[in-house]
Each structure stands twice: as structure tokens, then as C-alpha cells.
C-alpha positions in Angstrom: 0.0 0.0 0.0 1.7 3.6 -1.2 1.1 6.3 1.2 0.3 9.5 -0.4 0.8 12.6 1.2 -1.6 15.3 0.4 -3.7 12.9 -1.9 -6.8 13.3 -0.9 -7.4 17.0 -1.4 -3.9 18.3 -3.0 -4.3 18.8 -6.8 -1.1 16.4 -7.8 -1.6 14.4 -5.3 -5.5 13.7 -6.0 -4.8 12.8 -9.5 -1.6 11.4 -8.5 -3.9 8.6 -6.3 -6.1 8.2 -8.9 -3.0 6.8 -11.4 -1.7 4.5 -8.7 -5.0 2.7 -8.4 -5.1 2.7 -11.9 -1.5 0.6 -11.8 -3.3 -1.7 -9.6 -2.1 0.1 -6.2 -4.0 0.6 -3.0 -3.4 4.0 -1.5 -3.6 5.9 2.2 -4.4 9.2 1.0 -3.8 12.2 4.0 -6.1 14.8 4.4 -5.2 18.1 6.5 -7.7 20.8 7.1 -9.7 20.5 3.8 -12.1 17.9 3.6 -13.4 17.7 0.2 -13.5 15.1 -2.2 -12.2 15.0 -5.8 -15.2 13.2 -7.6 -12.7 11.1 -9.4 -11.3 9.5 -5.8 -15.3 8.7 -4.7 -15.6 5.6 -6.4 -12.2 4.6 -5.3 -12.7 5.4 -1.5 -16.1 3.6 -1.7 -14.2 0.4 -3.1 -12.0 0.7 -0.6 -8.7 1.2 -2.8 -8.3 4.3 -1.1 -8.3 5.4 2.3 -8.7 8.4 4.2 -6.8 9.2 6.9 -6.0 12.5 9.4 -2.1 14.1 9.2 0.3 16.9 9.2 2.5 15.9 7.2 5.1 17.7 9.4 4.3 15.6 12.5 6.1 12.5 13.2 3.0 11.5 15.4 0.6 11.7 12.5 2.0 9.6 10.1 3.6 6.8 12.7 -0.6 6.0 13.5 -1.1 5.7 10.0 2.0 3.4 10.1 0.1 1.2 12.8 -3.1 1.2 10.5 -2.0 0.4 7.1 1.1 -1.6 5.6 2.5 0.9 3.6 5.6 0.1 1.6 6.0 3.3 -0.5 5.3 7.0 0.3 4.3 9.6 -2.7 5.1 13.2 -1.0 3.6 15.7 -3.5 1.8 17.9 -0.9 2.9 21.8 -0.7 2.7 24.8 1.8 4.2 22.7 4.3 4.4 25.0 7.6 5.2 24.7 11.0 6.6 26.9 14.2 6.3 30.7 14.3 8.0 33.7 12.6 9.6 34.1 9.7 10.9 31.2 9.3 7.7 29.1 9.4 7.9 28.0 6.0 11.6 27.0 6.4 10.8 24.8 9.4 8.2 23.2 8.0 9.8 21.7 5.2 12.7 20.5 7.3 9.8 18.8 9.9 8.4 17.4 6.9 11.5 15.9 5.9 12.3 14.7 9.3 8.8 12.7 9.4 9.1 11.3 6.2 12.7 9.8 6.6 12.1 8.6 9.7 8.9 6.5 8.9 10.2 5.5 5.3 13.2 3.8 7.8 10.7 2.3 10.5 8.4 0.9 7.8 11.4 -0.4 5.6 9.7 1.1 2.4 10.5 0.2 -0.8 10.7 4.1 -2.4 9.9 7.9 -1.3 9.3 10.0 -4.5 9.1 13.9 -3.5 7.5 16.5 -5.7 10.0 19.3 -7.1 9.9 22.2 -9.6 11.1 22.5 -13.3 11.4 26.1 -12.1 15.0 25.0 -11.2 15.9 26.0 -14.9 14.6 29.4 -14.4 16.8 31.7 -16.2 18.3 28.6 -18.4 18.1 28.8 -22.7 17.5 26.0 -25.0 17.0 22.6 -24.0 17.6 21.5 -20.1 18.1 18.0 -18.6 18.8 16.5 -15.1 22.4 16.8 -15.5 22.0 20.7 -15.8 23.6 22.9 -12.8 21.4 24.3 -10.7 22.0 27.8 -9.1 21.6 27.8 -5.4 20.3 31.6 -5.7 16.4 31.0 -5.5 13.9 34.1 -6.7 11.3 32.2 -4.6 11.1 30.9 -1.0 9.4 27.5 -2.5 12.5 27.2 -5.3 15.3 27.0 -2.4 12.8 24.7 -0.7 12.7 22.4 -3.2 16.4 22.8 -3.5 17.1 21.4 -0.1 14.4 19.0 -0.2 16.4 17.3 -3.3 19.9 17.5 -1.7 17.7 16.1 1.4 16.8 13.1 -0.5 20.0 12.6 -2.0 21.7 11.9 0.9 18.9 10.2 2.4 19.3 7.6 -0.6 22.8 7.0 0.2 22.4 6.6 4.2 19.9 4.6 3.9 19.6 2.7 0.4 16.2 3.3 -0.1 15.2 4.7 -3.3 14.8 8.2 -3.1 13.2 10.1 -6.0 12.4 13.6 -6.8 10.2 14.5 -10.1 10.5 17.7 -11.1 6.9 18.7 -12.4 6.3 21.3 -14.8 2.8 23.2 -16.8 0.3 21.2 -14.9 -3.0 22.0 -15.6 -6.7 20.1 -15.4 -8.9 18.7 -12.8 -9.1 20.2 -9.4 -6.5 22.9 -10.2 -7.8 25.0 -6.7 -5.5 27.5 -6.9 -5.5 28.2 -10.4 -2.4 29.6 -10.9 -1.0 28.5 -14.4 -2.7 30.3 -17.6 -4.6 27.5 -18.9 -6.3 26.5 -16.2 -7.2 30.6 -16.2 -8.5 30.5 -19.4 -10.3 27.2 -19.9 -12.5 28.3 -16.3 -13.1 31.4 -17.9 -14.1 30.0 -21.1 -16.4 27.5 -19.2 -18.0 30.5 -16.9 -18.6 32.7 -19.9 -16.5 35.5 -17.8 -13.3 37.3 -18.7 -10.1 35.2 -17.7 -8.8 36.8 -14.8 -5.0 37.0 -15.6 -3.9 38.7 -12.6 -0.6 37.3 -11.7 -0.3 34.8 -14.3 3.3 33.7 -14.8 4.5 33.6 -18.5 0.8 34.9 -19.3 2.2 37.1 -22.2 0.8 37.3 -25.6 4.1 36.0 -27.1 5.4 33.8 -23.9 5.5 29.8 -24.3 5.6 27.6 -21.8 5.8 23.2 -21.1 2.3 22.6 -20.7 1.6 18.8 -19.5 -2.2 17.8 -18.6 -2.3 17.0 -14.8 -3.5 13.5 -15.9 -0.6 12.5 -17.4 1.8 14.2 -14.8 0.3 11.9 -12.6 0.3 9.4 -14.3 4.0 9.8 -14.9 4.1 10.1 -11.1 2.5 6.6 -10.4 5.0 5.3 -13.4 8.3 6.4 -11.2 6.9 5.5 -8.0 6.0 2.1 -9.2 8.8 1.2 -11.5 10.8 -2.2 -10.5 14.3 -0.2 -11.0 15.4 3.3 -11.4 18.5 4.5 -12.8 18.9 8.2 -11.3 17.3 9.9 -8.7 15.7 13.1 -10.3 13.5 12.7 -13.5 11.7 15.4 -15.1 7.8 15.0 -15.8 6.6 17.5 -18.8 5.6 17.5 -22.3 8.9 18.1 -23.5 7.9 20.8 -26.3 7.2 24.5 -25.5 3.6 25.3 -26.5 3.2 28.8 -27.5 0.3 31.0 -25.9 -1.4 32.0 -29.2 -1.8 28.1 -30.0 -3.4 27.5 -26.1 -5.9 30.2 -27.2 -6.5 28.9 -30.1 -7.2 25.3 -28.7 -9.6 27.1 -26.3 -11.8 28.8 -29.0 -12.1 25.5 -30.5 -13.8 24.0 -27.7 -15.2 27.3 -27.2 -15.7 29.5 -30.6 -17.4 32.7 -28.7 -14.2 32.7 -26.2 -12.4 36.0 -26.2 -8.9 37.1 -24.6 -6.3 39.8 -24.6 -3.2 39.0 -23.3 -0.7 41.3 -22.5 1.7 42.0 -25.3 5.3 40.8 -25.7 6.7 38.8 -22.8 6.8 38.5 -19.3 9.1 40.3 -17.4 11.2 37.5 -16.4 14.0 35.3 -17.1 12.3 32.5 -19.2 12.3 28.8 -19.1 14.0 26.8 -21.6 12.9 23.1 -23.3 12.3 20.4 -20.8 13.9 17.2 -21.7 12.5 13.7 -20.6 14.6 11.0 -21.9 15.2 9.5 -18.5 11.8 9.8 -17.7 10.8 7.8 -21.5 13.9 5.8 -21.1 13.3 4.3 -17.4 8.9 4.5 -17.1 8.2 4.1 -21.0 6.1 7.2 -20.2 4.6 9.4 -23.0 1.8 11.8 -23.0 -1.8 11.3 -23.5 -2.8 14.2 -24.0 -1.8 16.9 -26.1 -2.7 20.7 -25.9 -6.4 20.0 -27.8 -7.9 16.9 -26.1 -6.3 18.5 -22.9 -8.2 21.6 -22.9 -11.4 19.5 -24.3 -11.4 16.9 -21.0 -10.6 19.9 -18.6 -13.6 21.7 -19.6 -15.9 18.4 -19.9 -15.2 18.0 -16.2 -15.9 22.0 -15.5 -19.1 21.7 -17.7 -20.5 18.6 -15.8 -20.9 20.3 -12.3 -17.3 20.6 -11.0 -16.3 24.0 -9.3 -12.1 23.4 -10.4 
């Protein structure tokens, strides 16, 4: 049984548990303050391939009783916002007492693999084409960037003290069902589409009339999640998970008015202000899972706003 952290409620890891049942896995999912249910898990919970249970995924406590509950053999930690203490520094100590709970129980409950989410913004700033073996800066224009930073070299050495198989994905242009916090421009634009209301592009990264960006559909993401987390043997420890092209935003648009012909949106011209992101290469990812995507811009924007259409609010 895979424990995965921030499953039931998360947006990764929702659809993240959803791809592991699919492989045939039973999963623990966690569920924090928010209660709700994706409608794609109900079925699953009500079979009783999922379960539901109580944690912080910064408490040691927490996840040891889920420990005396369930077998678990594998932990999927893809939840964010971790948080604990007071100050200024209660983002910093929460991911080091996340860390710290999920090493210790991965040792205690002598679990096959750990896979941690991480960030394709590690190649912010970075032209052309990118891969694993690409140096990463240790200067971080984000808090969450130099958390995930530490959380990989975390991990690393957590491999090697321990021989368990330690993997971080690095995730990149997720969109699709039970995006909450709606923070990528698709997302923005296929709810607005769906609403019949103006996108609301306020803060949209890369949101640009001539920016392009990886844009993978959160359904293969996760299952390219499920793929690494399952996979009999791994060759590295850090895998990318994206398309692999750059999809320019006039051609997202344009998928958009297909599925919706009366859709209208004015981005702002020329680029965003920012250092860009380069081509996202998955060759270890196609090499080592076999993983390619599903979905591509079109039939991703087309399933995203069937599920909006038939009653969901994200």
C-alpha cells in the first residue's frame, strides 16, 4: 500500500492517487484541514482502494498512526505549503519537519521508495533545452525554489544513508482537474471560457501574448508520477515530468476557442518580465517508465472543460 501525502485534497496528489489505483495500487491518501473530495477518488474510497486518513505531514506522530493502521511500503510526497513553528521562518521549518517525518517512517516501515515532488522552475533563467544533469544555481527568486532545493539534496543523501530509493520528479505546466488554486494560464482561461466570464489574468506567470511555456495535462503528470513511484528499478534519482515541447500561448488560445468558438482574450503583449524557461527534456523519464503523454494541448483543454461543464467548481 503507497502512502500519499496530500492525496486526498492536493491537486497532484489527488490525480496522483487516482494513477496508482489505476497501476493496480492501493493508497492511504492524508487529508489536512480541507475535507473535500475530488469526484474522481469517490468511487475509489467507496471500493476501498483508497483510504482516508487524518495528518500533518510535518508531524512524526501523524504519520507513525497511520504506520500502525495500514502496511504501507512506499510514500508519494507531493503535498505543498508545508508550515510549522512561528516567525519568519515558518515555511523554512516546516519543510525541514516534513523531511524529518518522512525519513524517519520510510526507515521504521522499511519502504521500498519515497518519490518527493520538485519544480522544473530549477531552470529558471536557463536557454534552450535542459536535462537533469544541468547545474542548478543555489540563488532561489522564490522561497518555495530554495525549498525544493534542499528538499532534493535532502533526498540525495537520504538515498545514500539509507539505500532506499529516493526520487524527486521535477513537475512542470500542470493543468486540469481540481486545479484549486488556479495559478497557471490555462487553467485561467479554460475556467473562464467555461463560466462565460473574462479570464482573470492577474498574476499569471509567462501569461504574455508571445510567452510559451511546457504545458503537461495533470492527468498524465500523474500518471508519470505513479509510473516512477512504481517502476521495478530506477536508474537516477531526479526525472523530469513535462511535455517536452514548448507550447506557444497564441496556440493555447487557439485550442480554447475550439472548444469554445465565442471565447475572447487579450493578453498582455510581448513577454513577461522575467527570465524564461528553456525546453524540458525527458529522456530518463521515456527511457526508465516508458512514459509518454496522452494528451496533447487540444484533447487537454477539451477533457478539462468536460469535467468544469458537468458540475465541478475546479
Amino acid at each position: 500500500m503507497i502512502l500519499v501525502v496530500g492525496g486526498l485534497n492536493g491537486f497532484i496528489g489527488s490525480n496522483t492517487t487516482e494513477a496508482l489505483v489505476d497501476l493496480g495500487k492501493d493508497c492511504v491518501v492524508t487529508r489536512h484541514e480541507n475535507i473535500e473530495i475530488p469526484g474522481f477518488l469517490k468511487k475509489h474510497i467507496d471500493h476501498r482502494h483508497v483510504f482516508i486518513e487524518p495528518a500533518d505531514s510535518t508531524s512524526i506522530t501523524d504519520l507513525r498512526k497511520i504506520g500502525e493502521k495500514h502496511k504501507i511500503d512506499g510514500i508519494v510526497n507531493v503535498a505543498g505549503g508545508f508550515s510549522s513553528g512561528e516567525g519568519p521562518l515558518r515555511g523554512l521549518q516546516g519543510y525541514f519537519d516534513m523531511l524529518d517525518a518522512t525519513f524517519q517512517v520510510a526507515q521504521e516501515w522499511k519502504v521500498k521508495r519515497v518519490t518527493f515532488s520538485s519544480t522544473g522552475g530549477m531552470y529558471l533563467g536557463i536557454s534552450g533545452t535542459a536535462d537533469e544533469e544541468h547545474p542548478i544555481g543555489l540563488q532561489s527568486m522564490f522561497p518555495i525554489l530554495a525549498y525544493q532545493k534542499i528538499v532534493e539534496v535532502a533526498a540525495e543523501q537520504f538515498a545514500k544513508k539509507t539505500g532506499i530509493s529516493t526520487i524527486c520528479a521535477r513537475l512542470m505546466g500542470m493543468y486540469g482537474p481540481f486545479d484549486g488554486n488556479q495559478l497557471g494560464l490555462p487553467s485561467r482561461l479554460i475556467l473562464a471560457a467555461v463560466r462565460g466570464k473574462p479570464a482573470n489574468l492577474e498574476n499569471v506567470f509567462f501569461g504574455n501574448a508571445d510567452d510559451m511555456g511546457d504545458m503537461l495535462y495533470i492527468k498524465d503528470m500523474a500518471r508519470a508520477i505513479a509510473l516512477l513511484q512504481t517502476a521495478e528499478k530506477l536508474l537516477y534519482d531526479v526525472y523530469n515530468i513535462a511535455s517536452g515541447k514548448l507550447t506557444p500561448n497564441s496556440e493555447l488560445v487557439e485550442a480554447v476557442k475550439r472548444v469554445f468558438p465565442n471565447f475572447k482574450v487579450d493578453l498582455a503583449p510581448g513577454q513577461f518580465p522575467f527570465p524564461p524557461l528553456p525546453n524540458i527534456e525527458t529522456k530518463r523519464l521515456q527511457q526508465d517508465t516508458g512514459f509518454t503523454p496522452k494528451f496533447d494541448t487540444r484533447s487537454g483543454v477539451q477533457h478539462y472543460a468536460d469535467w468544469l461543464k458537468a458540475g465541478n467548481p475546479k
